[in-house]
N, C-alpha and C positions, 0 to 999 in steps of 0.2 A: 172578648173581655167578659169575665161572668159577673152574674148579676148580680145587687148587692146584696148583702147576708150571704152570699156562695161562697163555698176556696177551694179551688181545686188543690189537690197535692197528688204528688206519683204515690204509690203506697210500695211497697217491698217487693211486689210481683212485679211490680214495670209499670201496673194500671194506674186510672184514676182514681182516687180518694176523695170524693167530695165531702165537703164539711158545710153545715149549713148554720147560719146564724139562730139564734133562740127567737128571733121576731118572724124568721123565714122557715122555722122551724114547727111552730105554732099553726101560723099559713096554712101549711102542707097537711097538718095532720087535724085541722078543726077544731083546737081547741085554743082555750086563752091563755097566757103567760100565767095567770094565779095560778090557774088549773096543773099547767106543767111543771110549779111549782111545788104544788100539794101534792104532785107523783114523785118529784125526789123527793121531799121529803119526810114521805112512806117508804123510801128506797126503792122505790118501783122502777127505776129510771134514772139513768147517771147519762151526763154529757160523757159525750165520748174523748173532748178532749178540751184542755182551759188556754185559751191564748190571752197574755199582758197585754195589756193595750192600756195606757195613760195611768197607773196604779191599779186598776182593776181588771180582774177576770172576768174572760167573756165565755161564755159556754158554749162550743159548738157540736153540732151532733152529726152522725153519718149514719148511714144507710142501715146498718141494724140496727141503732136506736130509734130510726124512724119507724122500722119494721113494729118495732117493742112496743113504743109507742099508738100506732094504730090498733094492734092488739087491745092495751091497756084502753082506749077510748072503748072497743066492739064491745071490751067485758061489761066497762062501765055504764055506757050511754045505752047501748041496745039491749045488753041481757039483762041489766042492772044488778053484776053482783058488785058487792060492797068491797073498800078498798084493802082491810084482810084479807077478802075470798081472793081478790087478785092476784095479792100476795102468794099465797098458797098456789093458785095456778100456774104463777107465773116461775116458782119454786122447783115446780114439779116438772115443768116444760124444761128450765137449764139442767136440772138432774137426765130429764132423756135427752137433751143433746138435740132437741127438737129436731 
C-alpha cells in the first residue's frame, strides 16, 4: 500500500509513475507550502498534474518536478540568486534540453 500523499500510476512505458502529494512533496524537497507557492507563482514550477477530489484540485507532482524543484531551492537557498535570476536559468536550462 503506498504511503500517504504517494499514487503510484503505470505511465505509457509499462513503468511506474509516482505522483506525490503537495504536503509529501514539500517534505521531500525542504521547503514550505508558501514557499512552493511563491515558485508557481513566478512560473518556476507547475504541478505535474491536478486530481478532483471533493470540488477541489489537488496538485500532485512526479519525479521531474521534484528534480526542478531541488534545483530551484540549490539556486535560491545556497547560491542566493533571486527569483528572476532563476527564472532566466531555469529558461536557459529547458532551451538546452538539460
Amino acid at each position: 500500500m503506498p504511503k500517504r500523499g504517494v499514487r503510484n500510476r503505470k505511465s505509457s512505458r509499462g513503468g511506474e509513475h509516482v505522483l506525490l502529494s503537495r504536503s509529501a512533496f514539500c517534505t521531500m524537497i525542504g521547503v514550505t507550502e508558501r514557499q512552493l507557492s511563491v515558485w508557481e507563482q513566478e512560473e518556476l514550477l507547475v504541478p505535474s498534474q491536478l486530481l478532483e477530489s471533493a470540488g477541489r484540485a489537488q496538485p500532485l507532482y512526479d519525479r521531474s518536478a521534484l528534480e526542478r524543484a531541488r534545483l530551484i531551492r540549490t539556486l535560491e537557498q545556497e547560491l542566493e540568486v533571486n527569483l528572476p535570476g532563476i527564472g532566466i536559468i531555469l529558461q536557459l536550462l529547458d532551451r538546452m534540453g538539460r
